[in-house]
KEKE-3310 file (N, C-alpha, C; in steps of 0.2 Angstrom, whole numbers, plus 5000, padded with zeros to 4 digits):
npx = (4226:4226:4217:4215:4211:4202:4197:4183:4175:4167:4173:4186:4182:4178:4191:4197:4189:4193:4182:4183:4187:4198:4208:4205:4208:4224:4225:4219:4230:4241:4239:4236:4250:4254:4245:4243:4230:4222:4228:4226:4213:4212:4218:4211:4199:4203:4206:4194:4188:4195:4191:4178:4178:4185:4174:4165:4169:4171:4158:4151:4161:4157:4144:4144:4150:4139:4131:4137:4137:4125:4120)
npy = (4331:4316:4303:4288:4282:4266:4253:4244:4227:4227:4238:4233:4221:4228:4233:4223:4212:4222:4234:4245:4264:4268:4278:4279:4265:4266:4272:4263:4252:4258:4260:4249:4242:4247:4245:4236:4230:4231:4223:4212:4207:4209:4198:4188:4189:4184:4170:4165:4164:4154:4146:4142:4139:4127:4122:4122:4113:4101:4097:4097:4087:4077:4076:4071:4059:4053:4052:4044:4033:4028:4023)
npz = (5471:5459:5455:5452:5437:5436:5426:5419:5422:5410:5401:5396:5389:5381:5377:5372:5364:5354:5353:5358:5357:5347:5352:5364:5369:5365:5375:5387:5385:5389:5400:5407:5406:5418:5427:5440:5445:5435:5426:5431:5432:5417:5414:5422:5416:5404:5405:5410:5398:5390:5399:5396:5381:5384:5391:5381:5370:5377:5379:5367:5362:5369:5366:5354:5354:5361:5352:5342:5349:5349:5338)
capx = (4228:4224:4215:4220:4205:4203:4194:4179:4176:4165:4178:4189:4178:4179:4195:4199:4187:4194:4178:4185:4188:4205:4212:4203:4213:4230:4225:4221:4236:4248:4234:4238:4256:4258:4240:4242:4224:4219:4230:4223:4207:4210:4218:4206:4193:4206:4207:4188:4185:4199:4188:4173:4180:4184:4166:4160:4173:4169:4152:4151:4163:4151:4138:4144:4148:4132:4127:4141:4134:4118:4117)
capy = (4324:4312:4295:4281:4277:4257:4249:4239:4221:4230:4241:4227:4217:4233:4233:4216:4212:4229:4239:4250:4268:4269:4284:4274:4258:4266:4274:4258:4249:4262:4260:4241:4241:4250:4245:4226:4228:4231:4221:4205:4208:4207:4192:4184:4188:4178:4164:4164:4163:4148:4140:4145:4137:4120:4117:4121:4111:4095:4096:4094:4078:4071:4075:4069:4053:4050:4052:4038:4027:4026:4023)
capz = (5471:5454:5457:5448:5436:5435:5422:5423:5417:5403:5399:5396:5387:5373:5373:5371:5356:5349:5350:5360:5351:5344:5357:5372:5367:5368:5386:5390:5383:5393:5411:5408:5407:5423:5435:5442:5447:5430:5422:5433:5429:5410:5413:5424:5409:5399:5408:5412:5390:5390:5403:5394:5377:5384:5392:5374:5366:5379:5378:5359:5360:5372:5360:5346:5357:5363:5344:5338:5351:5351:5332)
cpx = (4224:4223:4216:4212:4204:4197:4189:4178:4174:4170:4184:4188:4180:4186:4198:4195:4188:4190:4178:4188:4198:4213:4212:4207:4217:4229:4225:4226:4240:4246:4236:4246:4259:4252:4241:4237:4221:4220:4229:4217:4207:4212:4213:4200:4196:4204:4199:4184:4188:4195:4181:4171:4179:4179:4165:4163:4172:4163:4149:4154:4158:4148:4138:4149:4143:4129:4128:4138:4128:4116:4118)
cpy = (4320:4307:4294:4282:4269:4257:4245:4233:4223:4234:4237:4222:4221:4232:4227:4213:4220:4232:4246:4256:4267:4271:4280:4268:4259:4269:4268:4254:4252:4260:4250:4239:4245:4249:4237:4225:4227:4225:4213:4203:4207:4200:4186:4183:4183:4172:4162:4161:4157:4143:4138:4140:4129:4117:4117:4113:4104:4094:4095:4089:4075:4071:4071:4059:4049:4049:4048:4032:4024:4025:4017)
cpz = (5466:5458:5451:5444:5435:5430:5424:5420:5409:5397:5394:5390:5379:5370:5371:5365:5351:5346:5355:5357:5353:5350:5365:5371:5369:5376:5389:5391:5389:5399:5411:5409:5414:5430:5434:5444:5439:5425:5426:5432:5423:5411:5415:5419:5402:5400:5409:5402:5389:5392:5399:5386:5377:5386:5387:5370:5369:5379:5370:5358:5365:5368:5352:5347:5359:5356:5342:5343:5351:5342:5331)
residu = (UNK:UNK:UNK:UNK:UNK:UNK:UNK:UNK:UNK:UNK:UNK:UNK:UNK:UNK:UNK:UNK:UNK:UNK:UNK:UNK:UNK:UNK:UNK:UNK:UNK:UNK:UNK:UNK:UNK:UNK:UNK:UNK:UNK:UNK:UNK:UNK:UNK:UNK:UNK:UNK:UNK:UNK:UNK:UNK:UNK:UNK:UNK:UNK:UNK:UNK:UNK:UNK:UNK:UNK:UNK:UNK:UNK:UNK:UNK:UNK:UNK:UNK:UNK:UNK:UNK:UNK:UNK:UNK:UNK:UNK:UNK)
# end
C-alpha cells in the first residue's frame, strides 16, 4: 500500500519562489493538482504573504504620514 507524500510548508516555500529543482517542481505541480490538503496549504502561504504585504505597505503610509505631519 503507497502513502500519499504531503508537502511541507518548506517544501512549498521552494516551490513557490521557483528554487525548487526543476523535476521536483513538476512533481509538485501534478501532487498539487490532485491533493486539497496540499493544495490548501499553498494557498494559505499565499494569503498569509498578501497579508504580509499590506501591513508593510500600511506601515510605510503611516510613516510617511507621521513624517508629512510633523514637519
Amino acid at each position: 500500500m503507497s502513502t500519499v507524500k504531503h508537502y511541507t510548508k518548506e517544501e512549498l516555500e521552494l516551490y513557490r519562489s521557483k528554487e525548487m529543482p526543476f523535476i521536483s517542481r513538476m512533481k509538485c505541480t501534478d501532487h498539487l493538482k490532485q491533493c486539497v490538503e496540499c493544495a490548501s496549504l499553498l494557498k494559505e502561504l499565499e494569503t498569509e504573504d498578501a497579508f504580509v504585504a499590506e501591513l508593510r505597505e500600511s506601515i510605510k503610509l503611516f510613516d510617511e504620514l507621521s513624517q508629512s505631519s510633523g514637519e
